[in-house]
TIZARO-697439 format. One record per residue (C-alpha): residue in one letter; x, z, y; residue number from 0. Coordinates in nm, 3 decimals. Each point is the difference from the previous one (the first is absolute). Example, Ala and Ser with C-alpha at 12.3 -4.5 7.8 and 13.67 -1.06 7.14 Angstrom:
REM TIZARO-697439
SITE   type         X         Z         Y   seq
SITE      A     1.230     0.780    -0.450     0
SITE      S     0.137    -0.066     0.344     1
***
This chain:
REM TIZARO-697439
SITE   type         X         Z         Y   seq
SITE      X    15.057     2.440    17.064     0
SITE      X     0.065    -0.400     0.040     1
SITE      X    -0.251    -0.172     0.134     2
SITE      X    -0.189     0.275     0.192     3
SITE      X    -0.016     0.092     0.358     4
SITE      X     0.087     0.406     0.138     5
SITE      X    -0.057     0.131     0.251     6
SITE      X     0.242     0.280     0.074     7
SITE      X    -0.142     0.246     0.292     8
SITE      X    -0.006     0.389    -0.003     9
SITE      X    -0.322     0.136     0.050    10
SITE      X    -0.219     0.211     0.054    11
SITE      X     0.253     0.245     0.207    12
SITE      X    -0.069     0.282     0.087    13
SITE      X     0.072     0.021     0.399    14
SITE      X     0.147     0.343     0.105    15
SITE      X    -0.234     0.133     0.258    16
SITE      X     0.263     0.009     0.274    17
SITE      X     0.085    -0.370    -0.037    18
SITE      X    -0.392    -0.067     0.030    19
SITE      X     0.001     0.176     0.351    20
SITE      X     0.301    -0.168     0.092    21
SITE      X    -0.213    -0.297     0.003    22
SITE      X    -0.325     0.108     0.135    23
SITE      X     0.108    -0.152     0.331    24
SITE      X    -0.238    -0.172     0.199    25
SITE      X     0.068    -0.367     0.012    26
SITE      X     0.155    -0.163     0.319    27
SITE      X    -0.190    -0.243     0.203    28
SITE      X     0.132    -0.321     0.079    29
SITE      X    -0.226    -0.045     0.300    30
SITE      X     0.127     0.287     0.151    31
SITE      X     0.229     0.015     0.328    32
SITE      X     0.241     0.236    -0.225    33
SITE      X     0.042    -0.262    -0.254    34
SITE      X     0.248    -0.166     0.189    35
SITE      X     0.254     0.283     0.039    36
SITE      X    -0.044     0.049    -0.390    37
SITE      X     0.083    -0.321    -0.138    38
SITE      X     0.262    -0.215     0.295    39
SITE      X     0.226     0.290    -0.069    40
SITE      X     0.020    -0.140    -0.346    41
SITE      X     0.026    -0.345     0.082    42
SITE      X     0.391     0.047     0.080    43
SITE      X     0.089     0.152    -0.368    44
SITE      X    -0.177    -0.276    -0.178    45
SITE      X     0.176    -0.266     0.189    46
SITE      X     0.336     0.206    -0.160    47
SITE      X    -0.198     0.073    -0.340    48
SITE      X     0.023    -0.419    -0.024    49
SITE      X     0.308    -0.082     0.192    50
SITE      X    -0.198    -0.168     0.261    51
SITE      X     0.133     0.112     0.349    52
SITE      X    -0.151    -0.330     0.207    53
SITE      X    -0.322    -0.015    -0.207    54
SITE      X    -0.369     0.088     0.125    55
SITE      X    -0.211     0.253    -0.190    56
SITE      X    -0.349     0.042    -0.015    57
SITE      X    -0.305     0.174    -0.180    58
SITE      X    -0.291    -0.166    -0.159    59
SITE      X    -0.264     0.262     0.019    60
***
C-alpha cells in the first residue's frame, strides 16, 4: 500500500524448548580474571574477519 510504512517481523515464535535451554547460560563477567582468555583469543580472527593484520582491536564494555 503506497504511502504507508510495514513493518515486516515474524512473531510471536514459538521457541522449541531445547533451543530455550541452550540459552539459559549464565552470563560471562567482564570483570573476571577468565575474561581475558575468552575474548584475546578472538581478537586474532577479527583482525582476518576485516583484513586488518597490523591493526589494534579493542572492546568497549
Amino acid at each position: 500500500m503506497a504511502g504507508f510504512t510495514h513493518l515486516f517481523i515474524p512473531g510471536p515464535t514459538n521457541i522449541p524448548e531445547e533451543v530455550r535451554q541452550a540459552m539459559n547460560l549464565p552470563m560471562e563477567d567482564m570483570r573476571a580474571a577468565s575474561f581475558p582468555n575468552l575474548t584475546l583469543p578472538l581478537f586474532e580472527d577479527i583482525k582476518r574477519v576485516f583484513k586488518n593484520e597490523t591493526g589494534r582491536v579493542f572492546i568497549f564494555p
